[in-house]
C-alpha positions as CSV (number, residue, x, y, z in Angstrom):
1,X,302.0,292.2,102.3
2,X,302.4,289.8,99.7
3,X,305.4,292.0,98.2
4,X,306.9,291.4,101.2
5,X,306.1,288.0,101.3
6,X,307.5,287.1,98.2
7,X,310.5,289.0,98.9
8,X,311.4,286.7,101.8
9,X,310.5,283.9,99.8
10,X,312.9,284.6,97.2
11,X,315.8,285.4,100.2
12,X,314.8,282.1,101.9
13,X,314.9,280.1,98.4
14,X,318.4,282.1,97.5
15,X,320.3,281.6,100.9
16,X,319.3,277.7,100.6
17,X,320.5,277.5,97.2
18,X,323.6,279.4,98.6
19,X,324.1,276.8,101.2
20,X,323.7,274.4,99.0
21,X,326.1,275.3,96.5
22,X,328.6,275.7,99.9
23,X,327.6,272.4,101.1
24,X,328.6,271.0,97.3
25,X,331.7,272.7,96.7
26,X,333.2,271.5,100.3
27,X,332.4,267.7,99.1
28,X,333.7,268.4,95.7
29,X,336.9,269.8,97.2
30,X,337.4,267.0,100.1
31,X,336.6,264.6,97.6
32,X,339.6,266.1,95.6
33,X,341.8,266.0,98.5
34,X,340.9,262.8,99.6
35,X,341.6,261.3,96.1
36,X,345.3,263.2,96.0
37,X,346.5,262.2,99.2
38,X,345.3,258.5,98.4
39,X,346.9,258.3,95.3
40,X,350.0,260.7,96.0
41,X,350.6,260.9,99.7
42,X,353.2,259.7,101.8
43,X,351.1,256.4,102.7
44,X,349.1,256.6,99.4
45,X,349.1,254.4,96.3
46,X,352.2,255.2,94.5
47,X,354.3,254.8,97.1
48,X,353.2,251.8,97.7
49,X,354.1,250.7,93.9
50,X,357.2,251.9,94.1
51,X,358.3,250.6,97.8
52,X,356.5,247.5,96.5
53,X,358.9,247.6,93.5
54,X,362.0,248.0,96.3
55,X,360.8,245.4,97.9
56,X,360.8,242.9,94.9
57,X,364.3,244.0,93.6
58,X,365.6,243.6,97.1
59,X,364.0,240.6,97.2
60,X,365.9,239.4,94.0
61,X,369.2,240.8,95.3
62,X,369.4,238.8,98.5
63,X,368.7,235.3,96.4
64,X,371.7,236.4,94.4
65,X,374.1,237.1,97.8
66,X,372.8,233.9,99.0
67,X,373.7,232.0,95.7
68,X,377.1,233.7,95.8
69,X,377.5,232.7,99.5
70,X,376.8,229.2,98.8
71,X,378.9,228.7,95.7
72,X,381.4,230.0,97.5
73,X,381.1,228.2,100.8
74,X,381.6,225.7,98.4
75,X,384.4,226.5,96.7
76,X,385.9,227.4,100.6
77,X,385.5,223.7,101.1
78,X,386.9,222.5,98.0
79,X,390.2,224.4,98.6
80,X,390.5,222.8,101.9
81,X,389.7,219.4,101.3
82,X,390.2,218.8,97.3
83,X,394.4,219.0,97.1
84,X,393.3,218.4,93.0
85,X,391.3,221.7,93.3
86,X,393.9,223.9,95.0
87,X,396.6,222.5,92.4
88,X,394.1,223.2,89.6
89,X,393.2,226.8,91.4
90,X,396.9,227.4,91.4
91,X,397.5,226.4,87.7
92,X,394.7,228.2,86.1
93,X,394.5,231.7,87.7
94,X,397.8,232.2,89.4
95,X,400.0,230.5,86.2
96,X,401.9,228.5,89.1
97,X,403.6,225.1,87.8
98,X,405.3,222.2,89.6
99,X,409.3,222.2,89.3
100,X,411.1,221.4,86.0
101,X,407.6,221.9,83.9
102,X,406.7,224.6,81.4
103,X,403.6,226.8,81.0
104,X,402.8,227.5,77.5
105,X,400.0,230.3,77.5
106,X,398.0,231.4,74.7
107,X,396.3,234.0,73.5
108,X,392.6,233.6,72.7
């Protein structure tokens, strides 16, 4: 009977060890997963750099619109209070003069 006994023995000791290297390979390949989808998932890490990125040169592009808004909101009122804007407005980039005077233009 001891034959037999350390034939189960050895079945016992080999279907643990079997388990075991189940139980270990499952881990090792959900901790595999896990780190890909955290690192290259829809909600995982980069995508967040790059929406983070986005979000920064978005950021950036609205304080320029609003810089352009305001300088021209300012040049708006200029034009329709300042009469020595609009004439100078006129003058510079249309090339418009005042009766009986002459535009000499030159070439840079």
């Amino acid at each position: 009977m001891s034959g037999y006994h350390n034939l189960l023995e050895r079945q016992v000791r080999a279907e643990a060890s079997r388990n075991r290297m189940i139980f270990y390979t499952i881990i090792v390949l959900s901790f595999i997963y896990l780190s890909i989808s955290l690192l290259f998932g829809d909600m995982g890490l980069m995508k967040y750099l790059e929406m983070n990125r986005t979000r920064t040169s978005i950021e950036k592009q609205i304080v320029e619109v609003h810089n352009q808004n305001e300088l021209l909101r300012r040049q708006l009122k200029a034009l329709k209070d300042d009469p020595f804007y609009r004439e100078k407005l006129a003058r510079e980039e249309y090339g418009l003069s005042k009766p009986d005077e002459y535009i000499f233009q030159y070439d840079r």
